[in-house]
N, C-alpha and C positions, 0 to 999 in steps of 0.2 A: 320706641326711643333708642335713639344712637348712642355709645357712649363712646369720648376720644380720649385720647393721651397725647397732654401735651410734651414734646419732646424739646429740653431746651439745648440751643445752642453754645453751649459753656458748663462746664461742672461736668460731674461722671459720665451723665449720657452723651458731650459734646465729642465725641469721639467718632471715627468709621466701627468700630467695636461697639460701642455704646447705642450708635444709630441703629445697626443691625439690630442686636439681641432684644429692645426696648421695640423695635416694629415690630419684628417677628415674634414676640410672645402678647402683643396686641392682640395681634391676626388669629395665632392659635386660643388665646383667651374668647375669642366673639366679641372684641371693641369695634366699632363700626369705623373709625377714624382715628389717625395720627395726626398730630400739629409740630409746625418748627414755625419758629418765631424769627423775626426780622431784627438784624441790625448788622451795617456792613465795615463801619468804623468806630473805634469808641473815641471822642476828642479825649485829648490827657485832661482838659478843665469845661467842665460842663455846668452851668448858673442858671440850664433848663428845669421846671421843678418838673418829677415825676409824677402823674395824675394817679400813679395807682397805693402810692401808700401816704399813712398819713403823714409823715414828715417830709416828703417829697423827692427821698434819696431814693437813686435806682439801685439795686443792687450787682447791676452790670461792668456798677462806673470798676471797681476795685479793678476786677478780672481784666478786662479788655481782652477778651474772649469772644470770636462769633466767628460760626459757619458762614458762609452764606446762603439766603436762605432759597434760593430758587434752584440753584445747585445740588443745596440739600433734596430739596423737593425731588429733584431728577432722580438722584441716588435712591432713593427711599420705593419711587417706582421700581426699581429695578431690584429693590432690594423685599418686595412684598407683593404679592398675589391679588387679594379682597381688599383691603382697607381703602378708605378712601384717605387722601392725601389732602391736608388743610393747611394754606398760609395763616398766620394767626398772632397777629396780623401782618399783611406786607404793606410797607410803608408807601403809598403808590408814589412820592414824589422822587424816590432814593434812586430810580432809573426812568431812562428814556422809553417813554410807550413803545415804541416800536420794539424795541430788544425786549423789553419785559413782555409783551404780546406776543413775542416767540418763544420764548422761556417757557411762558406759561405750557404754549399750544402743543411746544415739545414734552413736556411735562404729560400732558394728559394724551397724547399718541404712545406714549410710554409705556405708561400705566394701561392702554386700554380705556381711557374714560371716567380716571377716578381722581383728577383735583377737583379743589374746592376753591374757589379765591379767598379769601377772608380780606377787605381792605380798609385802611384808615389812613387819615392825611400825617401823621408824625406828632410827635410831642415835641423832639431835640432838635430845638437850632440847632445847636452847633454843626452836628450830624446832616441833617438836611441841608447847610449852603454849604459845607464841606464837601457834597457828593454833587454841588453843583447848582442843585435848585435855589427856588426864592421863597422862604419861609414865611413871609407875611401872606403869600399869594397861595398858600399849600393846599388848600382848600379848592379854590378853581383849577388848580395844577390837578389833582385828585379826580374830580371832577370831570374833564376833557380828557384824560389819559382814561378814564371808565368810557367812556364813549369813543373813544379810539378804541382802544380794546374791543369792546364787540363790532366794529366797524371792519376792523379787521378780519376778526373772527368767523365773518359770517356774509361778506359780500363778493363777489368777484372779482371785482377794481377797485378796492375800498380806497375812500375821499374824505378826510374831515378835514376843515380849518377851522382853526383854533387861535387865541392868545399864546398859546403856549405851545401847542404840535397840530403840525399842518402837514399833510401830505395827497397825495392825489396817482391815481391809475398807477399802483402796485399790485406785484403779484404774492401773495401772502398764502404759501402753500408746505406743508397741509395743514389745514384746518385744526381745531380741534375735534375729537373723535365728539366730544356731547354737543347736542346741535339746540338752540343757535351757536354754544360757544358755552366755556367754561361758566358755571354758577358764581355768581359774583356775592357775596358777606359783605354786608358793609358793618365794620365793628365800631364802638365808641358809644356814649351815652349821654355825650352833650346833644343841645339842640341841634345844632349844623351838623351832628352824627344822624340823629334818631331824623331830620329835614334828608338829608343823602339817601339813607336808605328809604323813604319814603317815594325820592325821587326817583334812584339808581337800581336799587337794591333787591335780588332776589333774594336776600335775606335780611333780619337786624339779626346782631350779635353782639351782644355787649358784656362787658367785664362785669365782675362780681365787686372787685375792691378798691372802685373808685372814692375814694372819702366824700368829694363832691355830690355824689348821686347816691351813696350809700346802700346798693342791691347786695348786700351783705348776711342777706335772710331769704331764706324760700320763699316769706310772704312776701317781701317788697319787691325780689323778682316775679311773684306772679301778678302784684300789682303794678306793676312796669309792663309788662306782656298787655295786660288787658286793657293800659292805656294805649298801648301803640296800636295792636288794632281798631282801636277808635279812630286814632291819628289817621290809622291808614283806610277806613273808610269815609271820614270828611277829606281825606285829601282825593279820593276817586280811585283809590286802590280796591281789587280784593283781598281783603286784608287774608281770609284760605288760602289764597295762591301765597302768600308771604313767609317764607321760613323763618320758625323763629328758634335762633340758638342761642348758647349762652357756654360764655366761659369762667370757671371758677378759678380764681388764679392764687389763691392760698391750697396747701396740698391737704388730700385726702385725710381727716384723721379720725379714726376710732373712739377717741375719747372727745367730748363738746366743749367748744372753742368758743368764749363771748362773741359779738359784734360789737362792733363800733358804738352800734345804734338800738344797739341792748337787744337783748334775746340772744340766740343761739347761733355763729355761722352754718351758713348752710353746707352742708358734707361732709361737717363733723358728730359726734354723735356715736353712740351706738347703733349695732346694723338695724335695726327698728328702725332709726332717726333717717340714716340714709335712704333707706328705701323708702320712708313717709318722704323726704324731700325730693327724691327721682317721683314717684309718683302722683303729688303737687305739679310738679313741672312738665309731666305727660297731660296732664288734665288740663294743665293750661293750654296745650299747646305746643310747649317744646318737644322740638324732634329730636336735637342732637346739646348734647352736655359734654364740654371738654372739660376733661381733670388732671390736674397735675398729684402725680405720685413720688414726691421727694426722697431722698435716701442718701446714705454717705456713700454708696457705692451702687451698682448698676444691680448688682444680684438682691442689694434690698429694695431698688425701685418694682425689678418685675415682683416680689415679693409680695410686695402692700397691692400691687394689682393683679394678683392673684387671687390673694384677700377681696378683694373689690369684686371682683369676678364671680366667683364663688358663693359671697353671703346676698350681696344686692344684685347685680346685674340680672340674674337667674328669675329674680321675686319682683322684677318691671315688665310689665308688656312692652 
């Protein structure tokens, strides 16, 4: 099992400083993966509800704060050796396939062969037809730009037509270094999420703290895992060939944190508790667990994953 750190784009680690020391004590810890998370405008009045908490506010709106996050991704290459590099998620509608499709590809020439895509269609109106798209359509928009993407990726005169991007006998060089083409995460846990990644998706990836879906516990996340691959062998999948990852999007903590949906969240706890819920999650299945390690400052993020490192990561296969 992989373990990542999500890296967010606002707050202590939203920095060239912050980015550095928070990958590079990833890398030197034995995390298997970094994440920077997507958002490239914040509107000043947003009436979108947030799918991840329960009252529905982002905690983004205040800051108006964000990286960008395919830039970042670049930087991050360059700024780290082994990690693998995870969008988490990229909003596919927020750019035009084709520039996103080089982004990526230069991303992983970079690195040598270590992004991850991570994608989902958007939560934020306002943000999505702000950057241009059509938010009713996000879904198909999402959709055709995954299949341009590896279209690109992986043919010599790549051709698709689309609703949405059409194009025909370009030269789209170089590649990416992983062959056919960067590993594509389809993140979300609604139906048209958990439908995509069945369709599209070398991976499902889905959030810990959607109130809607409530995988807020080790066990409903393993009972999510063990539906999906049912899904994905009545859909004609092999559901073995399918990565399954998961992100916990409340931080790391030492002491046990209720759920929603009662019981326990998962990765909080005593190191006992943690390492019963990594090791739940291997047994299901999961290869890679992204965690977020919150702090008021950068020196208490690497701090608490240090802590992480040390008591659980060591005691998971």
């Amino acid at each position: 099992m992989k373990f990542g750190v999500n890296i967010l784009s606002r707050g202590p680690m939203g920095s060239r400083d912050g980015y550095i020391t928070v990958a590079t004590a990833a890398e030197r810890l034995g995390f298997g993966f970094v994440s920077v998370n997507d958002h490239v405008v914040v509107p000043g009045d947003i009436a979108s509800r947030y799918p991840y908490s329960e009252e529905g506010d982002w905690a983004g709106a205040a800051a108006g704060q964000c990286l960008e996050q395919l830039s970042a991704l670049n930087f991050l290459a360059g700024c780290t050796q082994k990690v693998q590099l995870l969008t988490s998620v990229m909003v596919v509608p927020h750019r035009h396939a084709i520039l996103a499709a080089k982004m990526i590809a230069t991303a992983d020439v970079l690195s040598n062969g270590r992004v991850i895509l991570g994608c989902g269609a958007g939560w934020m109106k306002e943000e999505i037809e702000l950057l241009g798209s059509n938010y009713a359509e996000r879904g198909r928009v999402t959709d055709e730009y995954i299949a341009a993407f590896r279209e690109l990726w992986s043919k010599p005169r790549p051709t698709y037509k689309g609703k949405h991007i059409a194009f025909e006998n370009v030269l789209f060089e170089p590649k990416p270094i992983q062959k056919p083409g960067v590993p594509i995460w389809i993140g979300g846990e609604s139906k048209a999420a958990i439908e995509r990644a069945l369709r599209l998706g070398d991976a499902w990836y889905p959030g810990s703290s959607n109130p809607a879906n409530r995988l807020d516990t080790t066990e409903r996340v393993v009972a999510a895992m063990a539906d999906f691959k049912k899904r994905a062998t009545a859909a004609g999948r092999d559901a073995g060939k399918i990565t399954l990852a998961h992100v916990v999007l409340w931080p790391v903590a030492f002491e046990a944190e209720k759920a929603i949906s009662g019981g326990r969240r998962s990765f909080t706890g005593t190191t006992a508790e943690l390492i019963a819920d990594a090791k739940a999650l291997d047994a299901a299945g999961v290869s890679h667990v992204n965690l977020s390690f919150h702090a008021p400052d950068v020196p208490g993020i690497v701090a608490r994953m240090e802590r992480f490192a040390g008591e659980v990561m060591g005691k998971v296969g």
